[in-house]
C-alpha positions in Angstrom: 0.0 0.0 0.0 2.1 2.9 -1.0 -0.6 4.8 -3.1 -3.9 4.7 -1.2 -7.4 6.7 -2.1 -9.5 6.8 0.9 -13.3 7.3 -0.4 -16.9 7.5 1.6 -19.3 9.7 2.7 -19.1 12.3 5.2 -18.7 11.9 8.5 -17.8 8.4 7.8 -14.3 8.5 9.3 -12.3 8.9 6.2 -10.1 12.0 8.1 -9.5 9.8 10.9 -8.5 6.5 8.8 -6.1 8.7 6.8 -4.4 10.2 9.6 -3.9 6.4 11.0 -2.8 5.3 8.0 -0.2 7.7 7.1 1.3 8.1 10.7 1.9 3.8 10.4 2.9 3.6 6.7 4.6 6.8 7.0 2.9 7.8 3.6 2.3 12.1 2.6 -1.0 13.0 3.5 -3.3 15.4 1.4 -6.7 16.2 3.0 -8.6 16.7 -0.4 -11.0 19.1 1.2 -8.2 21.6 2.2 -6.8 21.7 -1.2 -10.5 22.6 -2.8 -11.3 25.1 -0.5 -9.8 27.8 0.5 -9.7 29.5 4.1 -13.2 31.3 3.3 -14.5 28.1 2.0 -14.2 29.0 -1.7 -13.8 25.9 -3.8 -10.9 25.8 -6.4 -11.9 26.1 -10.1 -12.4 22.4 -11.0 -9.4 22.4 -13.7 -6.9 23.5 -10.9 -8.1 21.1 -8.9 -7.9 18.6 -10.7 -4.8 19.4 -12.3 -3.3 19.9 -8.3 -4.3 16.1 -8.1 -2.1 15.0 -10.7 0.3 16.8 -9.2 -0.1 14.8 -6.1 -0.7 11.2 -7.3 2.6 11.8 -9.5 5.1 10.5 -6.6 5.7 7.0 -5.5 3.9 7.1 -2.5 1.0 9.3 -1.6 -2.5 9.3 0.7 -4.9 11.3 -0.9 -8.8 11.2 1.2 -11.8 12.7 0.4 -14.9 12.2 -2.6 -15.0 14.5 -4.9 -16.4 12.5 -7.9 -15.3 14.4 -11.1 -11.8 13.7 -10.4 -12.0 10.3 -8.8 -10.5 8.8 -11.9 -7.0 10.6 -11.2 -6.4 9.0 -8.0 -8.0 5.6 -9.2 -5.9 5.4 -11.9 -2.6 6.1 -10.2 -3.8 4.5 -6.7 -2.6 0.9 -5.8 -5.3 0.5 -2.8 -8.8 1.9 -2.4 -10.4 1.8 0.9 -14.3 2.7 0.9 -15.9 3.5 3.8 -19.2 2.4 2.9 -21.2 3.1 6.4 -25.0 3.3 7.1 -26.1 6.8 6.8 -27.1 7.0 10.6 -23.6 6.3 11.5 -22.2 8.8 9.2 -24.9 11.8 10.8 -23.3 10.3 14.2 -20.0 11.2 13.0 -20.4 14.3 11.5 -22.6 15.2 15.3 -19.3 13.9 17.2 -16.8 16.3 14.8 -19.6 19.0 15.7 -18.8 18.4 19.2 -15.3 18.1 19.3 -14.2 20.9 16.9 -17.1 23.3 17.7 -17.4 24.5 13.8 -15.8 26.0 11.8 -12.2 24.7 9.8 -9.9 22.4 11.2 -6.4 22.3 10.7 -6.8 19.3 8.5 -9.0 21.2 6.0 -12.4 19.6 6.9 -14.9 22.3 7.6 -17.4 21.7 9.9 -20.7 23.1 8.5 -24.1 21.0 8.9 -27.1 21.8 6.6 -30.0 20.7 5.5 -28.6 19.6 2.0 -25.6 18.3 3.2 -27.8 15.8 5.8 -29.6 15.1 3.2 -26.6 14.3 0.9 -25.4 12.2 3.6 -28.6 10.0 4.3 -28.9 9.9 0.7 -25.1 9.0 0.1 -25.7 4.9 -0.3 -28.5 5.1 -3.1 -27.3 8.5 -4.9 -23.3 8.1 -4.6 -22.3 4.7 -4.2 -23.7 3.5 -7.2 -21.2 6.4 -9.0 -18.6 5.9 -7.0 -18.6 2.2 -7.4 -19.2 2.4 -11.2 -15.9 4.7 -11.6 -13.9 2.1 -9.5 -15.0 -0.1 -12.2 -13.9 1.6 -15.2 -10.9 3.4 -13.2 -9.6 1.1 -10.9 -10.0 -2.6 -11.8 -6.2 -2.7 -10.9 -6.3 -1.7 -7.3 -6.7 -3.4 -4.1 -10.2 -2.7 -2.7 -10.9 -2.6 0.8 -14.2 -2.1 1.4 -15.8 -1.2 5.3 -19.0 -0.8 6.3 -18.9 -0.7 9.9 -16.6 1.3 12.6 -16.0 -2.3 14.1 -15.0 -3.4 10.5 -12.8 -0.2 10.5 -11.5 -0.6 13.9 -10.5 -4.1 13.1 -8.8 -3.3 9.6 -6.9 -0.6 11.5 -6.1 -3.1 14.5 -4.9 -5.5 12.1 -2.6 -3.3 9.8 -0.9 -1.9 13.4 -0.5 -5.3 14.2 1.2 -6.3 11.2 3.3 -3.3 11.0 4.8 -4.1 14.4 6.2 -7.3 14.0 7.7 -6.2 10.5 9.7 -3.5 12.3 
């Protein structure tokens, strides 16, 4: 795993994974949502962005989370492992209530911006009939090469993560 896309909806743990992930495989960390928007929450001009994303899946190693479905096939076609975070929409308005809590709005330092409305609940009970499908249909025609791992629980997460610490320990 030395070029991982981390996809799912908000508030499905993908800024906590990544984090994990890049502190124990000691990959480079982009936060997608802090490259798209700026610090007034202005989002970049979709060629820059996605032109900044070739940029970043051109290395060797590289850990790029968050959506963003118009330039999914960048990071699939350069990414050797996919992990989907394919959780029940109840679970993801959880998380998104917990960041709420703990950061108190606003923008992190990680880029995530912590705004709740009404279209983006919606968007996020919605996420497993509107966006799967797409997401999973670009995997498909993008990414029939990588290594998917998908996890649709926190205990399923939780044990992926459990497992990967545990197997980079005794390889040290």
């Amino acid at each position: 795993m030395d070029r991982i896309a981390i996809l799912g909806c908000g508030g499905s743990g993908k800024t906590v994974v990544a984090n994990q992930l890049a502190a124990l495989l000691d990959l480079p960390l982009t936060h997608l949502d802090a490259v798209y928007y700026d610090q007034q929450w202005n989002p970049l001009p979709q060629d820059e962005f996605a032109a900044l994303q070739r940029q970043l899946v051109a290395p060797q190693r590289w850990l790029l989370e968050g959506n963003y479905a118009g330039t999914l096939p960048i990071r699939l076609e350069a990414a050797d492992t996919v992990i989907f975070l394919d959780l029940p929409g109840i679970t993801c308005l959880a998380g998104i209530l917990q960041r709420r809590l703990r950061y108190q709005g606003g923008q992190h330092t990680n880029g995530v911006y912590d705004r709740i409305t009404w279209n983006f609940v919606k968007y996020i009970w919605g996420y497993r009939k509107s966006m799967r499908p797409k997401v999973q249909q670009l995997i498909a025609e993008h990414g029939a090469h990588v290594q998917l791992i998908t996890l649709s629980s926190r205990r399923q997460t939780n044990r992926f993560l459990k497992t990967l610490h545990a197997e980079h320990s005794t390889h040290r």
